[in-house]
KELUMVO-610286 format. One line per 4 residues: number of its first residue (from 1); for each residue x, y, z of N, C-alpha, C. Coordinates in steps of 0.02 Angstrom, whole numbers, always signed. Layout:
BEGIN
NUM = X Y Z X Y Z X Y Z  ...
This chain:
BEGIN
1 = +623 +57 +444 +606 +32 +377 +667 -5 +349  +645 -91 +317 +715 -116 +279 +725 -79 +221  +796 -84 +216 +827 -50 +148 +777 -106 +93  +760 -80 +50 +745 -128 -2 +769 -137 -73
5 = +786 -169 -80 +841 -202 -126 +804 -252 -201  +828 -257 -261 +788 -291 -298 +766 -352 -283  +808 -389 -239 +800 -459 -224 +731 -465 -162  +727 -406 -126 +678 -403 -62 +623 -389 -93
9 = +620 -363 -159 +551 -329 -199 +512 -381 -206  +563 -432 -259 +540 -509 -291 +506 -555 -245  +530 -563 -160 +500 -593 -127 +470 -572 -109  +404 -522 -114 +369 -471 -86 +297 -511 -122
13 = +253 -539 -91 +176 -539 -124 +152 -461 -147  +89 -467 -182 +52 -395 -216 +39 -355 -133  +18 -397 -91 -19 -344 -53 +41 -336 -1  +99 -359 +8 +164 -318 +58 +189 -275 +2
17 = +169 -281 -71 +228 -226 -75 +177 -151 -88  +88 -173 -83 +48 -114 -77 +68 -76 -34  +70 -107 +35 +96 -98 +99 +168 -45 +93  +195 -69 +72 +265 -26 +59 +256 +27 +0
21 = +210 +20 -42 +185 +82 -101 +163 +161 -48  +104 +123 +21 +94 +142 +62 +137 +195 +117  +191 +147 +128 +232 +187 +180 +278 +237 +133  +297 +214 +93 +340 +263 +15 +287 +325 +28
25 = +218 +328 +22 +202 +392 +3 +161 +433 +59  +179 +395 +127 +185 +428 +179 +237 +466 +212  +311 +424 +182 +352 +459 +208 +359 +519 +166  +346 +541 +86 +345 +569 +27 +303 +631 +70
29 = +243 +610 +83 +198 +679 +110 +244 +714 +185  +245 +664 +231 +299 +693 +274 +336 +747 +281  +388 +726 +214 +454 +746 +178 +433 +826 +163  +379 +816 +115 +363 +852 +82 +343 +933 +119
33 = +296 +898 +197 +275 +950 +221 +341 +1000 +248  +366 +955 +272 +432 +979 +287 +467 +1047 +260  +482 +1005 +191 +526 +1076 +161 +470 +1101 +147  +406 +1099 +129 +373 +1174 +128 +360 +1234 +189
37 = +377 +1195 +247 +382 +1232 +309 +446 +1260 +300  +508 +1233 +276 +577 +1284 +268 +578 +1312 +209  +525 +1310 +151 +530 +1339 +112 +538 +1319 +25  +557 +1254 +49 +597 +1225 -12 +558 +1203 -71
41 = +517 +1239 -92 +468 +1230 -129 +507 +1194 -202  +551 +1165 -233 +592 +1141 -255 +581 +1043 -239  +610 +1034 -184 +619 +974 -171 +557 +963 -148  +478 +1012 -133 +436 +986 -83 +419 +962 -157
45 = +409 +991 -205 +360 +973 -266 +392 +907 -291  +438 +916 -304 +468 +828 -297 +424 +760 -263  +445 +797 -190 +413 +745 -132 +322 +741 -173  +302 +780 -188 +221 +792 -209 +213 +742 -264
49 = +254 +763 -306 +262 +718 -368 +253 +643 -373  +295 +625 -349 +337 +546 -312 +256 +524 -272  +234 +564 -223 +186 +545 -203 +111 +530 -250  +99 +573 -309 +66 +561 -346 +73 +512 -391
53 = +125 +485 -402 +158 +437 -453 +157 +369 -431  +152 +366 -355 +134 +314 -284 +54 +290 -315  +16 +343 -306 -36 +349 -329 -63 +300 -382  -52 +337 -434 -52 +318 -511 -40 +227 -511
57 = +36 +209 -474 +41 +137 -466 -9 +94 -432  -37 +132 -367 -70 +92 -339 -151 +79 -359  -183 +129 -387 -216 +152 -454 -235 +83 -496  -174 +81 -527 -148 +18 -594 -158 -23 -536
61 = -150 -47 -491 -132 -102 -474 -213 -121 -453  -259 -110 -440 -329 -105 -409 -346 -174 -458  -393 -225 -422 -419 -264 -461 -488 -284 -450  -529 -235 -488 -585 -239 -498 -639 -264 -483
65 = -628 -333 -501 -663 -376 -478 -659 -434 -430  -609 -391 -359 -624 -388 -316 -704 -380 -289  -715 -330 -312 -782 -289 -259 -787 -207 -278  -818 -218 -220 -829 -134 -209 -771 -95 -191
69 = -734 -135 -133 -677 -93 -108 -631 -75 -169  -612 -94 -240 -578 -67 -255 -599 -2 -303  -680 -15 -313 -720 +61 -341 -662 +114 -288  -699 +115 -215 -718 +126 -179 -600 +188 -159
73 = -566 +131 -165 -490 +155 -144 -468 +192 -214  -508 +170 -291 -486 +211 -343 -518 +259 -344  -583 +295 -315 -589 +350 -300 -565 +386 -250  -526 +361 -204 -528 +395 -143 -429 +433 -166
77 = -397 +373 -192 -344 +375 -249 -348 +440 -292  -388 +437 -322 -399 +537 -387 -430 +557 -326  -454 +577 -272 -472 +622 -254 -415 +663 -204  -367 +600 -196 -300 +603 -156 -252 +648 -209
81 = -247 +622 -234 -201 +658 -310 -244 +722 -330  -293 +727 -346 -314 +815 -348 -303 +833 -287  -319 +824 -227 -270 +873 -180 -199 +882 -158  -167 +819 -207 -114 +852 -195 -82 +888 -253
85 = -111 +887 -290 -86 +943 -359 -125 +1004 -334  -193 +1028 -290 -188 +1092 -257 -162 +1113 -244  -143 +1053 -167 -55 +1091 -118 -28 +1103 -151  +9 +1053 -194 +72 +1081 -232 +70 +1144 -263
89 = +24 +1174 -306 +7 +1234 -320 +1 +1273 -280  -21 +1271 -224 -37 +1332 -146 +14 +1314 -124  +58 +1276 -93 +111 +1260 -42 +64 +1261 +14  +9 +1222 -2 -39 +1211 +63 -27 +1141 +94
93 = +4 +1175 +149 +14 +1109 +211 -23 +1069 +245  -96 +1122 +247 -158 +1085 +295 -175 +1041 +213  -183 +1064 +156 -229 +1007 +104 -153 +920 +110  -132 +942 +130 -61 +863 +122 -71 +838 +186
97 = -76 +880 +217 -87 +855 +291 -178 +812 +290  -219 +840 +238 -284 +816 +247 -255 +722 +215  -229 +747 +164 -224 +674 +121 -171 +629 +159  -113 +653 +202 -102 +605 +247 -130 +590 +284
101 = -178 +596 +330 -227 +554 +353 -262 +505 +354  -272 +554 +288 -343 +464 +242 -287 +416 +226  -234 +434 +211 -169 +373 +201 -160 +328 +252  -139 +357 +289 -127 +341 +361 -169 +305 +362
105 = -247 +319 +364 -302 +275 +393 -312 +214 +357  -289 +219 +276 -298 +158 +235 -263 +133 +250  -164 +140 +278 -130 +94 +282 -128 +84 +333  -158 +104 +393 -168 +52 +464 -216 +10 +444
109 = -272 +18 +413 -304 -33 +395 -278 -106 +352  -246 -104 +308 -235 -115 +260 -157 -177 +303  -131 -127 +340 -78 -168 +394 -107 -225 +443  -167 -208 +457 -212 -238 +537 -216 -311 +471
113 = -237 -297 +406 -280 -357 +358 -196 -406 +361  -146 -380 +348 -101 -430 +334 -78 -454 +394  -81 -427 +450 -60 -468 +496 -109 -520 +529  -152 -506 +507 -203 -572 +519 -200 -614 +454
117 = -170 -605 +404 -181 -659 +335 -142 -728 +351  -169 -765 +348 -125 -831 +365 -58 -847 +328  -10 -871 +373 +46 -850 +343 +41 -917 +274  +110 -893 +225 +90 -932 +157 +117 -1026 +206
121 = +168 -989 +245 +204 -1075 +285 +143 -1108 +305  +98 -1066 +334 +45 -1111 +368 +15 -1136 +323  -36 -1079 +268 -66 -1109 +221 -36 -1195 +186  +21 -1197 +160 +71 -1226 +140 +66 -1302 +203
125 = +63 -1288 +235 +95 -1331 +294 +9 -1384 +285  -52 -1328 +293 -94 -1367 +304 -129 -1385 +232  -108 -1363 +193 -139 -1410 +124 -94 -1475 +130  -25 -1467 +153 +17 -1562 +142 -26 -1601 +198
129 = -43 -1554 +253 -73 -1600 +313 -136 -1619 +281  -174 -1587 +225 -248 -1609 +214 -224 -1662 +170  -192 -1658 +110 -158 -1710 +82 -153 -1778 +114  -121 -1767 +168 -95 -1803 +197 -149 -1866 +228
133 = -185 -1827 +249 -272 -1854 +284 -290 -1878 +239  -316 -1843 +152 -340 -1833 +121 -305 -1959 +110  -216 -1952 +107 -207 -2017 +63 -214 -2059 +137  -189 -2043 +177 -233 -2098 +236 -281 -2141 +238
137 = -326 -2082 +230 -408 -2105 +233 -405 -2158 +169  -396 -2139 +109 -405 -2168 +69 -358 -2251 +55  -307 -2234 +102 -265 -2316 +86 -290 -2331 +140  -313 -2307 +213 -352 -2347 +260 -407 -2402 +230
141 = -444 -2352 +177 -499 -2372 +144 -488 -2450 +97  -439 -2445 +67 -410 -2497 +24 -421 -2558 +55
């Protein structure tokens, strides 16, 4: 993972830095299971926290009218966050371990979508090339 820095944030589009909201609260559940296996019920609730707060941002960030999918990730979002305010209350490993999963599964998904998104260079590259056609044609025309 790059260190990320204020300047790496800024160049970040909405959906790489979802992506990274993503891996933040995977490594958070991780973390978390961790010290509740040594005990550290202290720093795990932290890690729980941070992960719910992941949440909450990515939550806010949902835009509506998109579609369905974002009904669809803001429920799945509170239903992620009530289990992890269970665990956190039980120091239950299998309920964090359930909600890393469905994480996991949204952000392989969610990874597979950006690496197929056309890059912005290309995009970029082929609007000057349509341009480009676009004044051709037209001084051909002249």
């Amino acid at each position: 993972m790059e260190i990320l820095t204020e300047e790496i944030v800024y160049k970040k589009n909405s959906q790489q830095l979802t992506a990274l909201l993503y891996e933040g609260f995977i490594e958070s559940l991780k973390a978390a299971i961790t010290l509740i296996e040594q005990k550290n019920y202290i720093d795990a609730n932290k890690r729980l926290q941070k992960a719910n707060d992941i949440l909450r941002r990515l939550g806010v960030g949902l835009k509506y009218d998109a579609g369905i999918i974002a009904h669809q990730l803001d429920a799945l979002y509170n239903y992620m966050a009530e289990r992890l305010i269970e665990a956190n209350m039980k120091k239950d490993v299998s309920i964090i371990k359930e909600v890393l999963q469905l994480m996991t599964t949204i952000s392989s998904a969610w990874n597979e979508v950006l690496k197929n998104e056309p890059r912005p260079t290309q995009k970029s590259f082929m609007q000057k090339a349509a341009a480009y056609e676009k004044f051709v044609t037209t001084y051909e025309e002249k």
